[in-house]
Legacy VTK file of the C-alpha trace (Angstrom):
# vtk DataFile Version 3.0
C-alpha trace
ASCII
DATASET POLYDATA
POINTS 122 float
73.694 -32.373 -23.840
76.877 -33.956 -25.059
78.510 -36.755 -22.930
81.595 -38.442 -23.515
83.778 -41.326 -22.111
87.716 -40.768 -22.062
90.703 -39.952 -19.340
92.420 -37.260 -18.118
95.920 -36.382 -20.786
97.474 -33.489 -19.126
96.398 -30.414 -16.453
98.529 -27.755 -17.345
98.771 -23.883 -15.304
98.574 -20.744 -18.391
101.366 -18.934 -17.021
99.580 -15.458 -18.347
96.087 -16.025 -16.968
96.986 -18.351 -13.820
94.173 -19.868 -14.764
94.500 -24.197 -15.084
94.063 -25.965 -18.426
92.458 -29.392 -18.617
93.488 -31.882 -21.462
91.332 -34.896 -22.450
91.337 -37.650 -24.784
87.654 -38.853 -25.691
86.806 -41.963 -26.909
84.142 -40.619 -29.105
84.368 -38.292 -31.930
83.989 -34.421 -30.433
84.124 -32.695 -33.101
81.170 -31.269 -33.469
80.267 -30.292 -30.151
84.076 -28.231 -30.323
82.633 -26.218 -33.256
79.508 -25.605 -31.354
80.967 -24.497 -28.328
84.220 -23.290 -28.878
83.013 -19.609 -29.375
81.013 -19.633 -26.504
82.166 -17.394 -23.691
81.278 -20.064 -20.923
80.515 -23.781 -20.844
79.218 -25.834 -18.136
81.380 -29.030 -17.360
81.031 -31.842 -15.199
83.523 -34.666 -14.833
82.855 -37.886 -12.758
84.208 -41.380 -12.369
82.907 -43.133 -15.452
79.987 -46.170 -13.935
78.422 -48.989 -16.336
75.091 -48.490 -16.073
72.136 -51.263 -15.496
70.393 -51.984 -18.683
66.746 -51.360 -18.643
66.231 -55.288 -18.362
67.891 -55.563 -15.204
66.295 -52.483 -13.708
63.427 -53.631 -14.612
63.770 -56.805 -13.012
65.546 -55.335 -10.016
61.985 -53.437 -9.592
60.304 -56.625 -9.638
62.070 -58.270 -7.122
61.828 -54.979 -4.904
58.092 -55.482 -5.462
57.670 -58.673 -4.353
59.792 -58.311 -1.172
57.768 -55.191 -0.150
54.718 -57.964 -1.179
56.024 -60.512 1.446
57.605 -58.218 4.206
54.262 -55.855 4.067
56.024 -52.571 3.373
56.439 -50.326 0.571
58.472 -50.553 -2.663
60.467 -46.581 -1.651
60.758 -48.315 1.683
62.360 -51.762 0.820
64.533 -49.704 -2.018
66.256 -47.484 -0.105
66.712 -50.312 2.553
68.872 -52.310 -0.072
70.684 -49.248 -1.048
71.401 -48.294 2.782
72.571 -52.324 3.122
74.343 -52.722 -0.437
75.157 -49.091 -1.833
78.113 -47.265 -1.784
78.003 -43.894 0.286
78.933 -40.595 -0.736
83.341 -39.786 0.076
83.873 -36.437 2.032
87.436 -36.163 2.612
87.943 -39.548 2.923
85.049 -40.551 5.185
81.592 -42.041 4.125
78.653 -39.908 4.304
74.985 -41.448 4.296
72.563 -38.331 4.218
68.660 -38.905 5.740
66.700 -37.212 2.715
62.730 -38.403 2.537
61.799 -39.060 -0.563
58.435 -39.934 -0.327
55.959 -39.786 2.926
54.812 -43.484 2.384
58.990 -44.252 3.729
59.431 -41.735 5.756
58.269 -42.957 9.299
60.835 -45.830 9.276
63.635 -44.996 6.765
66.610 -43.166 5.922
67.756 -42.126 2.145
70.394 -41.486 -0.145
70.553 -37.670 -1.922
70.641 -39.815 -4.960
69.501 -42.922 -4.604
69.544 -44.450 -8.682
72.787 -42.859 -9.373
71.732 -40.234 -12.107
LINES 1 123
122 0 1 2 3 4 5 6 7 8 9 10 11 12 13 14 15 16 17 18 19 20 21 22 23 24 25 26 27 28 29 30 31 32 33 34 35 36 37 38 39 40 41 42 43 44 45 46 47 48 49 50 51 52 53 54 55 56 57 58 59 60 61 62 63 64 65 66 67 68 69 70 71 72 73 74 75 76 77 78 79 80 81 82 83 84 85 86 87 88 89 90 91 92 93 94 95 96 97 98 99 100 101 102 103 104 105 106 107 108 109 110 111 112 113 114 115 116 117 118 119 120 121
């Protein structure tokens, strides 16, 4: 899979097809992945609001710290997890209004817990 970081240039309507036209500038070279693709009849594409992601240092220690409060508070490290996220995470925007969704993700949480669809943001 190809990813790239950039911004939206232009959106533009082909007045032939209807059909809109998206226009990006890419901070990365995308070259190559145009000459691989651009014959193909169909291409997936996803576009989201860029995030800085954790290094693997802090989610590592962020998993140590979840540890030892499920440790001291006699509970589970799912459990304690999707706690934080439910007291510190940002919720999912439908038209405007925040969404939490109740999704178990593991039986250990389930009896006193509620959960995000996707609770480490991949």
């Amino acid at each position: 899979m190809m990813q790239f970081t950039g911004k939206f240039s232009d959106l533009m309507i082909d007045l032939f097809s209807k059909k809109q036209k998206i226009v990006l500038t890419v901070n990365e070279d995308a070259r190559q992945a145009f000459e691989e693709l651009k014959d193909c009849d169909l291409v997936d594409i996803v576009i989201k609001k860029h995030r800085k992601k954790r290094s693997l240092d802090a989610n590592a220690y962020y998993w140590v710290l979840v540890s030892k409060l499920a440790k001291v508070l006699n509970s589970s490290n799912p459990e304690i997890h999707n706690h934080l996220l439910r007291m510190y995470g940002e919720p999912e925007l439908f038209d405007g209004k925040a969404v939490y969704t109740t999704i178990p993700d593991t039986e250990e949480a389930l009896p006193s817990s509620s959960y995000f669809p996707d609770p480490t943001g991949k």
